[in-house]
C-alpha positions in Angstrom: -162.4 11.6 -65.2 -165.2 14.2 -65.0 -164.6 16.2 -62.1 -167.6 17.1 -60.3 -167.7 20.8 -58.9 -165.4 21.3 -55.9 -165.2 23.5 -53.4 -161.7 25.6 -52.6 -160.9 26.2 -48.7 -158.7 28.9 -48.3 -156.5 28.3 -44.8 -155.1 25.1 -43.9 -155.1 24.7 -40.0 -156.9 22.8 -38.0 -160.5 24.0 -38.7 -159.6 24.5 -42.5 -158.5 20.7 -42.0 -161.9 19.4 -39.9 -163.8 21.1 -43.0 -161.8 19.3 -45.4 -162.1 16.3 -44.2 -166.0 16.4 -43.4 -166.5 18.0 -47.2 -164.5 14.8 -48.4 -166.2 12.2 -46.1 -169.6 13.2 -48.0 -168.2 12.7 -51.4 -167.4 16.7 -52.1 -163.9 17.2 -53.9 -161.7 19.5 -52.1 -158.6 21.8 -52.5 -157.3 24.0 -49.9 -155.4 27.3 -50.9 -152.2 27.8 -48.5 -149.6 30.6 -48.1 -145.8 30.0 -47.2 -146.1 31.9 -43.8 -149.1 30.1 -42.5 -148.2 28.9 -38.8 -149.9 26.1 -37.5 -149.2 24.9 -33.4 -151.8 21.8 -33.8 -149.9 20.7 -36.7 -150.3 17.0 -36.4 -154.4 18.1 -37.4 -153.1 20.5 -40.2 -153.3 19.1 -44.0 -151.6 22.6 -44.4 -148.4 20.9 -43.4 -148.5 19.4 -46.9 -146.8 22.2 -48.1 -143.6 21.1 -45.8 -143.6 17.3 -46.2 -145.3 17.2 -49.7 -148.1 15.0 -48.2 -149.4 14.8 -44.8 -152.1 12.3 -43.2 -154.9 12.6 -40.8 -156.7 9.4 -40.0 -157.4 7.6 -43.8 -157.1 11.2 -45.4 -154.6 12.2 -47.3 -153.6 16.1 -48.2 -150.9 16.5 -51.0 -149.0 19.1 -52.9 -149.6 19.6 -56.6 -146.5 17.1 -58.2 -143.3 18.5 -59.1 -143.5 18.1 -62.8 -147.4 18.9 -62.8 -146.1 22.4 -65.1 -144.3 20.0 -67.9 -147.7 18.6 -69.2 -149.1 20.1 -72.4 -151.6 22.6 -72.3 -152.4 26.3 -70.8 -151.5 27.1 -67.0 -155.3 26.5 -66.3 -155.6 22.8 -68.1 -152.9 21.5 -66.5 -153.9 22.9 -63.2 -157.1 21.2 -63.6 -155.0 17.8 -64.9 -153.2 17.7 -61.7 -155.9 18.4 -59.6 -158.0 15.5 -61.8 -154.7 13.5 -60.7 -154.7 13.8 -57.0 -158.8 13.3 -56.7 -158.4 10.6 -58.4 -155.6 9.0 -56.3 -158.2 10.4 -53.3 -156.1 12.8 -52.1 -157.0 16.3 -51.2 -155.0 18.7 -53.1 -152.8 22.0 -51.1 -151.7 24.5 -53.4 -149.2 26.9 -52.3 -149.2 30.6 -52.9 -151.2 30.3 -56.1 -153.2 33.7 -57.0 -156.6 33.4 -57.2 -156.7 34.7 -60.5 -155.2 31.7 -62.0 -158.2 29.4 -61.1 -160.1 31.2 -63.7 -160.0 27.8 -65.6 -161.1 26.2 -62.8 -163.3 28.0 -60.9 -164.9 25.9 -57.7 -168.5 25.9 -56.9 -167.9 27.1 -53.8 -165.2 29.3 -51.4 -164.9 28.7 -48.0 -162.9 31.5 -46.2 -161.1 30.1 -42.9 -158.4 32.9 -42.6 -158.6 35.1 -39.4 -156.0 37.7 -39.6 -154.6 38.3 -35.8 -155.6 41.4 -33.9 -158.6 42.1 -35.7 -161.9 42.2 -34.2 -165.6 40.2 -35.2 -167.1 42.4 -38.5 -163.8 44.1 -39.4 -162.5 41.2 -41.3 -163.2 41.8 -45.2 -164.7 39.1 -46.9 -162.3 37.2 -49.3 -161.6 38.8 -52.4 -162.3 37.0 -55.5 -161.2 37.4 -59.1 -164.4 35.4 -60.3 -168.0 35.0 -59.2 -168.5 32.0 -56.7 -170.8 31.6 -53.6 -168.7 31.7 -50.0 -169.5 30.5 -46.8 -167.5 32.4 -43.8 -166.9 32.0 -39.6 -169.3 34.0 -37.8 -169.3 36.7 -36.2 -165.7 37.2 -38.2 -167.6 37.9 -41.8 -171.3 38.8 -42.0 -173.5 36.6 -44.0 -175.0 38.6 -46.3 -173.0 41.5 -46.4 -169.5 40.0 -46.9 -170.1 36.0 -47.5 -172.9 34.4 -48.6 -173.4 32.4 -45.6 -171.5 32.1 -42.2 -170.9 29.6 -39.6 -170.7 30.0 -36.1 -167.4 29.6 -34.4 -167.9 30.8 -31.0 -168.5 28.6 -27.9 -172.0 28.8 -27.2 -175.0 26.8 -28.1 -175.3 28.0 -31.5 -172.0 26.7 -32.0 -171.7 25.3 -36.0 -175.6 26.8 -36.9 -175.5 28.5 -40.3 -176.4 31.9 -40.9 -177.8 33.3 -44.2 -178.5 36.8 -43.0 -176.6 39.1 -40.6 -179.6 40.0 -38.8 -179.7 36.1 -38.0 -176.6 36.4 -35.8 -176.6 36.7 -32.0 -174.5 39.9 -30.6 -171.8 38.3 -28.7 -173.8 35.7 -26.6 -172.0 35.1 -23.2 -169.9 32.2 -22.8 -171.3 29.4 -20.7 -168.0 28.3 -18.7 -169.7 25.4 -16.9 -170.5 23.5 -20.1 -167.9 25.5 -22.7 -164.8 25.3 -20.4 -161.6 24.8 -22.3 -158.6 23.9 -20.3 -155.5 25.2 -22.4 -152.5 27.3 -21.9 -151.8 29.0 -24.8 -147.5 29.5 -24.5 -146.1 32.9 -26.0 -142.5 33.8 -26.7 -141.3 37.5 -25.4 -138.5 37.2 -28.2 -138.0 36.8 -31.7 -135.7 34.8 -33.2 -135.3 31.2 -34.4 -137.4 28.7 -32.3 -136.2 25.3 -31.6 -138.6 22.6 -30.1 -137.3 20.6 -27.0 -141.0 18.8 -26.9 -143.2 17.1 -29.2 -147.4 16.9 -29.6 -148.4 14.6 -27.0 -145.5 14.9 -24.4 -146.1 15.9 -20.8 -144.5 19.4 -19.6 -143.6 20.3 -16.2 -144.4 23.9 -15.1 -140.9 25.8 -15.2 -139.9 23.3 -17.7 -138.5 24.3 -21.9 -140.8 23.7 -24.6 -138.6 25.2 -26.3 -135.9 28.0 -27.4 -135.5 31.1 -29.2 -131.9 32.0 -30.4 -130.9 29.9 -27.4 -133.3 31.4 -24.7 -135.3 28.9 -23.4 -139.1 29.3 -23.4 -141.2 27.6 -20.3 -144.1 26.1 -19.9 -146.5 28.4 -17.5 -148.1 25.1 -16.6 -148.2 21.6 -15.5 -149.7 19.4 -18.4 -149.6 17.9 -22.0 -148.3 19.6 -25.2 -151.0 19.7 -27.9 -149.7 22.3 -30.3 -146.4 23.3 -30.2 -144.4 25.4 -33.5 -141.7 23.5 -35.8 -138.9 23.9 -35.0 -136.9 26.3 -38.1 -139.2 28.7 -38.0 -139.0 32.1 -37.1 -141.0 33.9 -34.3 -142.0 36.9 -33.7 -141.7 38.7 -30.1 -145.1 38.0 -28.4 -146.2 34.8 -30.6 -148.0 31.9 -29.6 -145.5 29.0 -29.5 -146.7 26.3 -27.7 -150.6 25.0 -26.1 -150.9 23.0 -23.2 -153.4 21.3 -22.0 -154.2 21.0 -18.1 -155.9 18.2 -17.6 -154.7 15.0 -17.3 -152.8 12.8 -20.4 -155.1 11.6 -22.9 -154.6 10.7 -26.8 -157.4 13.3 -27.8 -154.5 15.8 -28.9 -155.0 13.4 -32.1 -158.6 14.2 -32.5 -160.6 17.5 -34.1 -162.1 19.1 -31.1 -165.6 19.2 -31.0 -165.8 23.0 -32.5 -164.2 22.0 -35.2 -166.2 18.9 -35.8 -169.3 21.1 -35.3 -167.6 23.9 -37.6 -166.9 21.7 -40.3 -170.6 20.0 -39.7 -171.9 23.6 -40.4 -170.3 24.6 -43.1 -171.3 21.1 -45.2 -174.8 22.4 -44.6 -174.4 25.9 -45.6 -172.8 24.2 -48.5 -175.7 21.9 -49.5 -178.0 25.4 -48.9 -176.1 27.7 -51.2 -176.2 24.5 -53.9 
């Protein structure tokens, strides 16, 4: 199979996942780029959690791991990366790789990056752009990386009514327009441990939570919900937390299904950045 150019998403949360699946819904081959310590709350809208459960599903789209004997084919390290990523397109399935350098897609260079990655605690322009061993056009979250100046092109992530427009220039980008909280309000609860330790779930995505009651515990202190509501994001249980960590997100209105569902920034996200992606081509 002749692969056509694809384009490499590094993250692989939720909005990482709403980009990947818009990118492959218009016929652009995908791979995402993962680390072992990502964290993801929303997981059930993660392909990230491919790395845990080898493939994981959202709607009809599939995200898998690279194979477990993709390194015993013949060849360099870069033709049978490119083999098993042939493999897993063809099988429509949109590859995760996990913990792989950047420097050993030399052989396999994608047409475009798109950097999803917000490092916590940082604030809007201080975020360097992503760091690439070879030349390739990327597209970025505005106001995190400056089109421009650190990414080619950015796409706007904050709730307002520019929310998913593309910027090509830094200059283009509106200095932190106020949030309208009539049409833009988002009602969540976003849960945080005061401990570190091992977390244990008591609750799954789409339960209903009782203010007072455990979503969870951490070495065997329980951690409450600060709210009445429904769980949509809450961590796996195994993993380890750090003291001040989100852990859990509830939502305060009434039970629905749409904890299955991209919100509508990350549809409008994703929608952006397939246009900045059909600009820079």
């Amino acid at each position: 199979m002749e692969v056509k150019p694809y384009v490499l998403i590094l993250g692989g949360d939720e909005v990482a996942s709403a980009i990947a699946m818009q990118l492959t819904n218009a016929g652009v081959f995908v791979a995402m780029l993962v680390t072992a310590n990502d964290f993801y709350l929303r997981h059930n809208l993660c392909f990230g959690m491919a790395q845990y459960r080898e493939q994981h599903r959202i709607g009809d789209r599939v995200a898998s791991q690279l194979p477990e004997d993709w390194m015993e084919t013949g060849g360099s390290f870069p033709e049978k990366l490119k083999q098993a990523l042939q493999n897993l397109w063809l099988d429509k399935k949109i590859p995760v790789l996990v913990d792989i350098p950047l420097d050993y897609l030399e052989g396999n260079i994608p047409a475009v990056v798109v950097e999803t990655r917000l490092p916590v605690g940082q604030e809007p322009a201080e975020i360097s752009s992503p760091a690439l061993p070879f030349d390739a056009p990327t597209i970025g979250l505005a106001p995190y990386h400056l089109p421009g100046r650190q990414v080619n092109a950015a796409v706007e992530t904050r709730l307002n009514y520019h929310l998913g427009r593309v910027y090509l220039d830094v200059r283009e980008v509106p200095r932190a327009p106020r949030l309208d909280t009539h049409f833009f309000h988002l009602p969540f609860e976003t849960i945080h441990t005061p401990i570190e330790g091992l977390w244990v779930g008591l609750k799954e995505i789409g339960d209903t939570v009782a203010f007072n009651e455990a979503l969870g515990k951490v070495n065997d202190i329980e951690i409450r919900s600060t709210e009445d509501g429904q769980v949509w994001g809450i961590a796996p249980s195994g993993r380890f937390v750090a003291a001040g960590q989100s852990v859990g997100i509830v939502f305060k209105g009434r039970q629905t299904t749409d904890y299955q569902f991209f919100s509508f920034q990350e549809r409008a996200i994703a929608a952006g950045v397939l246009n900045a992606y059909y600009r820079l081509g």
